[in-house]
C-alpha positions, -999 to 999 in steps of 0.1 A, spaced: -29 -137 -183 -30 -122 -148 -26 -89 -158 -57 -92 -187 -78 -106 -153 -68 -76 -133 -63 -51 -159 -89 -51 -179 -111 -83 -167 -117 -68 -131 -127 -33 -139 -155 -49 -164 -166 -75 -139 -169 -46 -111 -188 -23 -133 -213 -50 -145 -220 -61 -106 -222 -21 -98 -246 -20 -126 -271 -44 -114 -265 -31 -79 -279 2 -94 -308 -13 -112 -319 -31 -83 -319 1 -61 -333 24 -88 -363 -1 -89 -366 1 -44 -367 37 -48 -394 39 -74 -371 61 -99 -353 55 -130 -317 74 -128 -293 83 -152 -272 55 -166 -241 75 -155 -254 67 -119 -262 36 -122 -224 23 -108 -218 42 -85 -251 36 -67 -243 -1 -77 -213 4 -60 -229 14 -21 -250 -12 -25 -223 -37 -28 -207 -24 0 -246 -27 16 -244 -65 10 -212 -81 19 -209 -60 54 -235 -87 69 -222 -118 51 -189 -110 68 -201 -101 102 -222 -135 100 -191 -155 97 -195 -165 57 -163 -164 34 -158 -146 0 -176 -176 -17 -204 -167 -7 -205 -135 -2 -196 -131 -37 -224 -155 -44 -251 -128 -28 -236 -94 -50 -237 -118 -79 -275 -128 -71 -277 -91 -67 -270 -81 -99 -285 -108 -113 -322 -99 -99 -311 -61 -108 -307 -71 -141 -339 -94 -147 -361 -63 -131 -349 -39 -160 -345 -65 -182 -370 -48 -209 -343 -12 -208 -311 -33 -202 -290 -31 -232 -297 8 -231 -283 10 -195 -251 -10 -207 -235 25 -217 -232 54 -190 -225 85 -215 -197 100 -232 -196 119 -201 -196 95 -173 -175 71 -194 -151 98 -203 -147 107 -167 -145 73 -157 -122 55 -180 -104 86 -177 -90 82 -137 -90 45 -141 -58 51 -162 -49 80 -140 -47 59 -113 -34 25 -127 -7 43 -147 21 35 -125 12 -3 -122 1 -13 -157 28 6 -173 53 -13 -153 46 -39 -174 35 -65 -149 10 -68 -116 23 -50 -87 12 -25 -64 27 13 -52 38 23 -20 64 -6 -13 87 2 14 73 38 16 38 33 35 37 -7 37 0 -5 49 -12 -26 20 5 -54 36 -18 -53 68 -50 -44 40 -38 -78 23 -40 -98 53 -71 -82 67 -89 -93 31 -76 -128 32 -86 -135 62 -126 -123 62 -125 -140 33 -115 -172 45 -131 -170 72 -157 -139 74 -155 -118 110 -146 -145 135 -121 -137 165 -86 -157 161 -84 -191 185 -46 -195 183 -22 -158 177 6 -181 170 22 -162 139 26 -125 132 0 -130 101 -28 -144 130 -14 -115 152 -22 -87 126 -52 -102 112 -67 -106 148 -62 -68 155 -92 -50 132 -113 -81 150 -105 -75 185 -112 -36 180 -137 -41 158 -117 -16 129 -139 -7 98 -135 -29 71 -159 -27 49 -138 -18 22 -115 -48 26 -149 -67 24 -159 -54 -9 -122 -66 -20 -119 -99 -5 -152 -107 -27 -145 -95 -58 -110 -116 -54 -126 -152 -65 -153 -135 -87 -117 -120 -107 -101 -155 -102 -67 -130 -99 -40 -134 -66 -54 -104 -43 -20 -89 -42 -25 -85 -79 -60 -69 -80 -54 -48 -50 -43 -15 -72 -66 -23 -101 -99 -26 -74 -86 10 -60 -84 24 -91 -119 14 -105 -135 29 -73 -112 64 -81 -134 59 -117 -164 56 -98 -157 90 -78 -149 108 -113 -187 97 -122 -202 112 -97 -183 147 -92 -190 145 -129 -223 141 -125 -225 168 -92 -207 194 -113 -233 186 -150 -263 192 -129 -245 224 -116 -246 237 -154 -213 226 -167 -213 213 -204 -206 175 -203 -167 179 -214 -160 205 -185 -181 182 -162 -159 149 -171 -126 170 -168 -139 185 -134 -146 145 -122 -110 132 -130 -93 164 -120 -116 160 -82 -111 123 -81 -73 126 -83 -62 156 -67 -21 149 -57 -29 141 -21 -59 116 -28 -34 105 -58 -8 97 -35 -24 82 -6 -43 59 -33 -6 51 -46 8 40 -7 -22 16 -5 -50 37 12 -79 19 6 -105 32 28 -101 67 17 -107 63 -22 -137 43 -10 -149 73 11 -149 98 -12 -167 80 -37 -196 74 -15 -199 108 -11 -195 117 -46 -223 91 -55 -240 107 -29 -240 140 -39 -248 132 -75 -278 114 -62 -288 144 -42 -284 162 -72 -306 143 -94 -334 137 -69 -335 180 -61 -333 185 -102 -363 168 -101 -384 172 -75 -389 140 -63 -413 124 -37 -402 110 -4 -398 71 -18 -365 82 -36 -348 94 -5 -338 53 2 -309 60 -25 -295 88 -8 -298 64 23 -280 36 4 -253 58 -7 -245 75 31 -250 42 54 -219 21 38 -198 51 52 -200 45 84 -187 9 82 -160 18 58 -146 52 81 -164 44 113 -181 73 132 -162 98 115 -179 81 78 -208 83 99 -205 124 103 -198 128 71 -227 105 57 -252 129 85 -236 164 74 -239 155 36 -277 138 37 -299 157 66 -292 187 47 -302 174 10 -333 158 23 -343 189 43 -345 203 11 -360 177 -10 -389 176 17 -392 217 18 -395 215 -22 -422 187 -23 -441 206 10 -456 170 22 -481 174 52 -467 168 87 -482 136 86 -462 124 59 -430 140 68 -430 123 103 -439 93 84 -411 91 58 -386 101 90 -398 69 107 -391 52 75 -357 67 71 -348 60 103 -361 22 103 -342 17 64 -310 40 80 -306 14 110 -313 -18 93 -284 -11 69 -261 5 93 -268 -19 121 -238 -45 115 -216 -11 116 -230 5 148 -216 -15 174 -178 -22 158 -182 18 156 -189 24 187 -161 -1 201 -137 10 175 -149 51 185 -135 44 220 -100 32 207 -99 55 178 -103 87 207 -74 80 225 -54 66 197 -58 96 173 -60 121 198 -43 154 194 -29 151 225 -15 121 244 -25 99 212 -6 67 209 29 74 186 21 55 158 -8 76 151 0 103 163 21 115 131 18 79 112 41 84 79 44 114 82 72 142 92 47 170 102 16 181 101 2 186 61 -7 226 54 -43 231 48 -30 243 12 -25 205 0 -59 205 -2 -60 228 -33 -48 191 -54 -13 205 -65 20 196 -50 53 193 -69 73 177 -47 87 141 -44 75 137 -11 41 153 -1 51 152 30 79 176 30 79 215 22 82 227 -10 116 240 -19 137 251 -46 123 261 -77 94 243 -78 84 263 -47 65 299 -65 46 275 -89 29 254 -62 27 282 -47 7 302 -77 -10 273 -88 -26 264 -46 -35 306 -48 -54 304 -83 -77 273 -71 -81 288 -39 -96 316 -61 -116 298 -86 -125 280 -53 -140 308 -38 -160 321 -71 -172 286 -72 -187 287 -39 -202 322 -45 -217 308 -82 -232 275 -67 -249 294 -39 -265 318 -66 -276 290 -86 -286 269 -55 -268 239 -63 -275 225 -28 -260 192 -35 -223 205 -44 -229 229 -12 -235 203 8 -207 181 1 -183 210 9 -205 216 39 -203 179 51 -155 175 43 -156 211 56 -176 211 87 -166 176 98 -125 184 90 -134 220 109 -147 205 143 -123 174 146 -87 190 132 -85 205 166 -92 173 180 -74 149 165 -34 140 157 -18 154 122 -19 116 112 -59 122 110 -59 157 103 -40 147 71 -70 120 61 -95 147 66 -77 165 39 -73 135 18 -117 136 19 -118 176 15 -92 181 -9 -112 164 -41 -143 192 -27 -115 219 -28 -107 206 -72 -146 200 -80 -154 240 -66 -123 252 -86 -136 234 -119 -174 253 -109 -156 282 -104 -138 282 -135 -167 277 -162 -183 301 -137 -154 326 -142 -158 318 -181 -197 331 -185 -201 364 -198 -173 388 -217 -146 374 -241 -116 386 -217 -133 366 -191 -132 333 -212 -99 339 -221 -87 340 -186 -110 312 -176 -98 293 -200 -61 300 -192 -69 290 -151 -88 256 -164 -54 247 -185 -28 261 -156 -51 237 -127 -54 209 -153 -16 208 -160 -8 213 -121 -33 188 -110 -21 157 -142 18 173 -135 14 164 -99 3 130 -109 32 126 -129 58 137 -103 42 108 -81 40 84 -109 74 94 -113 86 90 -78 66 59 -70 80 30 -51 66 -5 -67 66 -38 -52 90 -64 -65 65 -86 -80 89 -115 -83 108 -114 -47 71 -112 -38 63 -148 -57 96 -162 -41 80 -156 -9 51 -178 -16 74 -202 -27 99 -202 2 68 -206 27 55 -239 2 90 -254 8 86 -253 42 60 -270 56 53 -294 85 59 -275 120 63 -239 129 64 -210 136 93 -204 112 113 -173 121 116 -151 89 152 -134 94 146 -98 68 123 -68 78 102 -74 51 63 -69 62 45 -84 32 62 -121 45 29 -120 69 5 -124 38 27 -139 8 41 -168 38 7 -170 52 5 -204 47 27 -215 75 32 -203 109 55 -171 102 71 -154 127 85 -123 116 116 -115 136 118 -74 131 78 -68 137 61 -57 171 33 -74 160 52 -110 158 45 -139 187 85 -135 194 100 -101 180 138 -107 178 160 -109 210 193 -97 204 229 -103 218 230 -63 218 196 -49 222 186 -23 202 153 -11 182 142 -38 156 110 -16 140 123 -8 103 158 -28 109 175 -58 99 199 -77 120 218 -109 107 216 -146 124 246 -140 146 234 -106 161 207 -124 175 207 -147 205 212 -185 202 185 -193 222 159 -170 206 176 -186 171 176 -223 186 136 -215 196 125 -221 159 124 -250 140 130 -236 110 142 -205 95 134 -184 64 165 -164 54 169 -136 27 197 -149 4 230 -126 7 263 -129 -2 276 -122 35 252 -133 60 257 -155 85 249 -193 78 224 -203 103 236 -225 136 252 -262 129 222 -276 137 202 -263 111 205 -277 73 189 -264 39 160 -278 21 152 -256 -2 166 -221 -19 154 -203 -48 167 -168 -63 162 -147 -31 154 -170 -1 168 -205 17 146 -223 37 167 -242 65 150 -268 89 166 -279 122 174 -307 137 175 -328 170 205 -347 164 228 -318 169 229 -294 197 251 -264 200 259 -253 234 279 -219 226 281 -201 195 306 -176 190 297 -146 163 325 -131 140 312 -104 132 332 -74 124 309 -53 108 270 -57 99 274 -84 79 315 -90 72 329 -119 88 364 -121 106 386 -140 125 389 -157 162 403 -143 191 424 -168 196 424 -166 236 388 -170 237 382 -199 215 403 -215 236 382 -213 265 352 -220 248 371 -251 240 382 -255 275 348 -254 288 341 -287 261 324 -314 281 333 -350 269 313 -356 235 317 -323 223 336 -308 195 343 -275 182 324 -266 149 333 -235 124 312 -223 95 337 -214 66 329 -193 37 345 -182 5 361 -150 2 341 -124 -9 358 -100 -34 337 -67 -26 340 -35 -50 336 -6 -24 315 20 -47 324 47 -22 357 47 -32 350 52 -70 321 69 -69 310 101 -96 299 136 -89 263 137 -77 263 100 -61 266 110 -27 279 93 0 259 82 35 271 71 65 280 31 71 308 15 81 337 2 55 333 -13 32 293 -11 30 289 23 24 263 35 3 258 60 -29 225 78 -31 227 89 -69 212 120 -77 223 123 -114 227 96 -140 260 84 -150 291 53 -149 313 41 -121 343 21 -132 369 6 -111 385 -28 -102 386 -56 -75 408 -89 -77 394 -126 -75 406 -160 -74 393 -179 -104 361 -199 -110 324 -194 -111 308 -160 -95 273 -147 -82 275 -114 -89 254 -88 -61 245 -56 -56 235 -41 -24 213 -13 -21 175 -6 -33 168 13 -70 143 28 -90 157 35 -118 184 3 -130 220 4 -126 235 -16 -146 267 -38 -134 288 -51 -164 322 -71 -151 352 -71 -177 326 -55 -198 299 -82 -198 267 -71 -184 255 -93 -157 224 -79 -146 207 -48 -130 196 -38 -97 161 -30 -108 137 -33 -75 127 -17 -43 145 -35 -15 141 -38 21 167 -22 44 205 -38 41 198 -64 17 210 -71 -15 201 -84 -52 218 -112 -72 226 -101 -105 233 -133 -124 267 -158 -124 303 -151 -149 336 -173 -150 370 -153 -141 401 -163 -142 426 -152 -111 433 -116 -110 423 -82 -116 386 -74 -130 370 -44 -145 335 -36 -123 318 -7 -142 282 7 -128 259 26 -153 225 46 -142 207 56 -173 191 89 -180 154 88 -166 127 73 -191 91 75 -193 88 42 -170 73 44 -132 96 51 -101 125 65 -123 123 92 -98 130 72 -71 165 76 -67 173 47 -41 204 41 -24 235 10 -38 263 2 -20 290 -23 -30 292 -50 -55 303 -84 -41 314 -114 -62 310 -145 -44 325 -179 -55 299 -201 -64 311 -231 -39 294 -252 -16 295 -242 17 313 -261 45 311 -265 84 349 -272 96 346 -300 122 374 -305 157 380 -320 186 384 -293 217 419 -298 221 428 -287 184 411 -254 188 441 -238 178 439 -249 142 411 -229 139 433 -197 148 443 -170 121 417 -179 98 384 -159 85 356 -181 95 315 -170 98 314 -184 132 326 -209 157 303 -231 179 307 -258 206 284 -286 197 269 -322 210 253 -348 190 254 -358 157 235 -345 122 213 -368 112 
């Protein structure tokens, strides 16, 4: 049922509020437009709308209540026309419906509600937060930062960071009646549908037929880096360059026509949300692209001064109204954004963001074969991208050359507005910026190529022919792109994600509760409670450990951590693992599910040195002898020794087994890892006392590999993971002795992210037992000599 809501449910709801959006502003403007514009203007306005509901302090409710009033008056006004505006065109809907699919590919054909971009740019994890929270509580500053979700929702408040986009999705949330999480990728692709409308639009009035024209809107609205930054969660951007495209096609319409001075509120409407979704650079952008198509609109319908100074004051009076709730968060955001994204002394995490240098202008040209756009091309895919950025940079060109001949000002002024504006601040700002100014200018770059190509096609025979061959060699380069990122994609582990949630429902009363796993989407899936998030910056209490080292990215277990920084909590959240540490004596569990334990402390018991075993990252091993005995020595009456005992793990080291093209990376015994670059079986064997097992696998896949024991299968590692952890594979009965553990990674299928090659380490079978603390007096710490224990601590008190 969710995915009908998101899937299909959402994109309808969104169009029909667009719609009446659209009618509403066709009737202010005094001007019937196109149905195919109807949406996209729709869609400005409902960016328009909600910006003041938030910045008043009013929650989704009603905020969604105004755009649904909104539509609803739309609607009544053109009541008499209304089932004839229902339907866009062939054209617009072809366009449309067309990079809806293109960008929701990877997500719906994964079968189930996720998003892309997991554990590759986890910014949709900060987006997520950022909508929950101004729609719970509009644009109000944070009382209490007392958990790293208040932390990183307080930080687009306190610098005043555009969101105007995370408005629009925080109200469309309880209008879809879908989890956020789960509309997040559907709301991003409906507004990539509503870019493909209007470059289809732009390029019909520049004299393309209608099938060119709605080929030339998806192929601009999804050109590989747009594509890709959409797919990591980049939500402003999408929104961006469909407020320009709107705007353009609006321009174009209103100069095809020769209209008055009235109309020019729509190209108003369309600009003005800009600035509050990008801040001052939307707001260059929204300047470039309108003073120029309304310099032209006024030279074409030659008003008297008189009139022209009038409709300025109006423009100017409409322009400030609906960009005043933006103006001020952009001019306190402008003063942070100038040092932050400078291209000198900018702060490091802008400067090159995710990054590994700065992106070639050529990435603009919508083609990139690679993986990873942000490495070179290599190899043999290399001379194609290569070719393929050469031939739209020349259909570019004659596009350019044909739309200044047939004075489409509207296209010329878009590229005028991504050019100019990308021109004057790339030598200003950090390659983490530079690279979103291509992300605007690279769909510009696709819609001149597709002008250029029917332009290239007028005239001789040859000249078709080879215009017709360019349109099918950008076309597959642009769609083959895609595919290489659909192919590559990361996806979110939907059900770890719903585990979350349900960890954080098991453990309420009291906080903050220390979340032990680098996993950044615990700040909005544990929202609930007070979260700290141990390996974030942004947390009240990053982790303190016994060896300090950098936490950003990292995972640490329980024991490399400092007893008082673990003590400091309450309760604690731990990812479930065949070989981490148990938490201290004084903490018990209330609660586990499939991939997290929620533990809760208590006062009873009080540990007053705690002694780590750990060999490796996560292996445990035994005493030194010598000093457990002074820990014991130092025992003041009342105290005992207490050690946490574990069953033997039975770990089958994949490095030792592993295939041709599985290639080994660097960890220590026996947790190395295999990154496999070609499909195919790993087969070898471990011995086991008998009884029940939980079968693991450590390591973080794309594409399954399959874990059969004695030739059962017991599951598949199937999910993106965060760093160091590992998956439980499902539960056999052995009897004592020697097992066969065989691995199998399929060939590649037509599914998302089989591209994504991953990284697995070893397979661990872990008795299915209950797990015992080991309980004596000071003088017998000898008896705890010799033997493999998870730690030792020195404790006072009793467990309630």
């Amino acid at each position: 049922m969710t995915e009908v809501l998101v899937w299909l449910w959402l994109p309808v709801l969104f169009y029909g509020l667009a719609l009446g959006g659209g009618l509403l502003a066709e009737r202010v403007a005094g001007i019937v437009l196109p149905n195919a514009l109807l949406a996209p203007v729709g869609l400005a306005v409902l960016l328009l709308a909600t910006t003041p509901c938030y910045r008043a302090g009013a929650d989704s409710t009603i905020a969604a209540g105004v755009v649904v009033v909104i539509a609803l008056v739309g609607g009544i006004l053109g009541r008499h026309s209304i089932r004839s505006r229902l339907w866009p065109g062939w054209m617009a809907a072809a366009a449309g419906l067309g990079a809806y699919v293109l960008y929701l590919a990877p997500v719906a054909l994964s079968g189930h509600w996720t998003w892309a971009g997991y554990e590759f740019v986890n910014d949709t994890s900060a987006n997520l937060v950022f909508a929950d929270y101004v729609g719970k509580h509009g644009f109000t500053p944070l009382e209490n930062l007392d958990s790293t979700t208040a932390v990183v929702a307080a930080t687009p408040i306190e610098l005043n960071y555009p969101l105007g986009a995370h408005f629009l999705l925080a109200t469309l949330q309880p209008l879809s009646t879908a989890p956020l999480a789960a509309i997040y990728a559907p709301f991003m692709a409906a507004v990539g549908g509503f870019a493909a409308i209007g470059f289809a639009s732009v390029t019909r009035r520049a004299g393309l037929p209608a099938a060119a024209a709605a080929l030339t809107g998806v192929l601009a609205s999804a050109p590989n880096l747009l594509y890709r930054y959409v797919l990591h969660g980049a939500i402003k951007e999408v929104v961006v360059v469909a407020l320009l495209a709107t705007a353009a096609a609006v321009g174009a319409e209103l100069l095809g026509r020769r209209a008055g001075l009235r109309p020019l509120v729509l190209l108003i409407v369309a600009v003005v949300p800009l600035l509050g979704v990008f801040s001052a650079v939307g707001a260059l952008y929204g300047i470039a692209l309108a003073v120029p198509l309304m310099a032209v609109l006024l030279w074409q319908a030659k008003p008297s001064p008189k009139r022209v100074a009038a409709a300025a004051a109006v423009i100017v009076l409409v322009a400030g109204v609906a960009a005043g709730p933006a103006i001020v968060d952009t001019i306190t955001f402008g003063a942070t954004a100038k040092s932050a994204f400078a291209k000198e002394g900018g702060a490091s995490t802008a400067f090159l963001g995710q990054l590994v240098r700065p992106l070639p202008l050529g990435q603009a040209a919508g083609v990139w074969f690679g993986r990873d756009y942000r490495y070179p091309e290599v190899g043999g895919i290399l001379l194609p991208t290569q070719l393929l950025i050469g031939l739209v940079a020349v259909l570019f060109v004659i596009g350019v050359v044909a739309s200044a001949r047939r004075r489409a000002w509207a296209p010329l002024t878009l590229l005028f507005a991504t050019g100019a504006v990308a021109a004057v601040l790339s030598g200003l700002l950090s390659p983490y910026a530079d690279a979103k100014l291509l992300v605007v200018l690279s769909p510009v770059v696709v819609l001149f190529a597709g002008i250029g190509t029917y332009a290239l096609g007028r005239g001789r025979r040859v000249r078709l022919i080879v215009a017709s061959v360019a349109a099918l060699a950008v076309t597959a380069g642009i769609i083959g792109s895609a595919a290489v990122a659909y192919r590559s994609v990361q996806l979110a582990p939907t059900p770890r994600m719903v585990a979350m949630e349900d960890a954080a429902k098991h453990a309420h009363g009291g906080g903050p509760w220390l979340v032990n796993e680098w996993e950044e989407f615990g700040r909005y899936f544990m929202r609930g409670i007070q979260v700290n998030m141990a390996f974030e910056a942004e947390s009240p209490e990053p982790a303190r450990l016994r060896d300090p080292r950098p936490i950003f990215g990292q995972y640490y277990d329980l024991d490399e951590e400092t007893l008082a920084y673990v003590n400091g909590f309450p309760g604690i959240i731990v990812r479930r693992s065949p070989t981490a540490s148990r938490p201290p004596a004084n903490f018990r569990k209330v609660y586990e599910n499939r991939y997290y334990e929620v533990w809760r402390r208590h006062a009873g018991l009080k540990v007053g040195r705690h002694m780590p075993l750990q060999k490796f990252f996560d292996a445990s091993s035994t005493p030194n002898c010598a000093a457990l005995k002074r820990i014991a020595a130092a025992a003041l009456p009342g105290e005992r020794l207490i050690a946490a005992k574990r069953p033997d793990i039975a770990l089958f080291d994949t490095a030792k087994h592993r295939i041709r093209g599985w290639v080994l990376n660097k960890a220590p015994q026996p947790l190395r890892t295999l990154t496999p670059v070609v499909p195919g079986r790993e087969r070898g064997w471990v011995r086991t006392g008998g009884g029940a097992f939980r079968v693991w696998i450590r390591g973080s896949f794309g594409r399954p590999v399959e874990v059969k024991v004695d030739g059962h299968r017991i599951g598949a590692g199937d999910q993106v993971n965060t760093p160091k952890q590992w998956l439980p594979l499902g539960t056999t009965e052995l009897s004592p002795g020697r097992h066969r553990i065989e691995l199998h990674r399929p060939d590649t299928s037509l599914a998302p992210g089989q591209g994504y090659r991953g990284y697995f380490g070893p397979v661990a079978l872990e008795p299915i037992r209950q797990s015992r603390l080991v309980s004596v007096a000071p003088q017998d710490a000898a008896r705890l000599c010799g033997k493999r224990w998870d730690w030792v601590e020195r404790v006072s008190g009793a467990m309630r």
